[in-house]
C-alpha positions in Angstrom: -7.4 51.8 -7.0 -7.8 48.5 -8.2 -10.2 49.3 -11.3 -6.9 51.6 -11.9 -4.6 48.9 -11.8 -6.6 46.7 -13.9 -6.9 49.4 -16.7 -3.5 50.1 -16.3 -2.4 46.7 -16.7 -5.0 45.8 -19.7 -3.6 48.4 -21.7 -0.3 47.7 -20.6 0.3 51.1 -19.7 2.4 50.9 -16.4 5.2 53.3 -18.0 2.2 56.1 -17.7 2.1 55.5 -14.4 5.4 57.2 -13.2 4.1 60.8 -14.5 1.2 60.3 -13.3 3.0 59.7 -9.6 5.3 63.0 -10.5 2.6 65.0 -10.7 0.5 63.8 -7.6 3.4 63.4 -5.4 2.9 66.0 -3.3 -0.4 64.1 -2.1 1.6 60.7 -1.7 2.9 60.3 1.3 5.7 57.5 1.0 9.2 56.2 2.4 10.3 54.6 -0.7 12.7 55.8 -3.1 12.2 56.0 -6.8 14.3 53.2 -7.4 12.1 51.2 -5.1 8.4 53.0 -6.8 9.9 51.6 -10.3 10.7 48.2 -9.0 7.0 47.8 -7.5 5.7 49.0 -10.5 7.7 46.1 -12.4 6.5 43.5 -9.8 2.9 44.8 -10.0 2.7 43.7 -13.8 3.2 39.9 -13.0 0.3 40.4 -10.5 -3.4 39.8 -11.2 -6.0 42.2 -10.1 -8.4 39.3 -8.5 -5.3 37.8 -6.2 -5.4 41.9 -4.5 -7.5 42.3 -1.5 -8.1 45.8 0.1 -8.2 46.5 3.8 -9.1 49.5 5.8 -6.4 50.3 8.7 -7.7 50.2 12.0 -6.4 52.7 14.6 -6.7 55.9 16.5 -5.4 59.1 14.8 -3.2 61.5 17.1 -1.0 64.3 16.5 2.9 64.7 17.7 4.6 67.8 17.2 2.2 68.7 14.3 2.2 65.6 12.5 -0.4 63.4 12.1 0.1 59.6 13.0 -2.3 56.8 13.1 -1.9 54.2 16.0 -2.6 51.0 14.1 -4.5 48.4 15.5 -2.3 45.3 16.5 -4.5 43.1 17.2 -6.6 44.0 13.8 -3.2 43.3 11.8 -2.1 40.0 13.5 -5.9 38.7 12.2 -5.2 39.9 8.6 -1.3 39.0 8.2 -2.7 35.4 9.0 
């Protein structure tokens, strides 16, 4: 994801980014609206690839009604929101 973003953003290519997100949006799980996805992706040009760090969620996975959840860690995200 971040070599992505960094090509993206050297090529200055962030409008191709929308149709690319059409068509995979059925595997992109997400509660914000499109109005919100095009206002991150306007943010996400001021932003340089080195300041992003990447974390792994830490949790147990369970199932309610069907739907798959993941219990995240609290502890785990206290330490890296510090």
């Amino acid at each position: 994801m971040k070599a992505l973003f960094q090509q993206t953003k050297e090529k200055g290519k962030f409008s191709d980014v929308l149709p690319l997100y059409f068509k995979m949006q059925s595997k992109i799980f997400t509660n914000l609206e499109i109005d919100q996805t095009g206002a991150l992706l306007l943010f996400l040009k001021s932003v340089q690839s080195e300041n992003i760090e990447l974390f792994t969620l830490r949790g147990e996975g369970m199932i309610i009604d069907g739907i798959y959840y993941i219990d995240i860690d609290e502890d785990y995200m206290k330490e890296i929101f510090r």
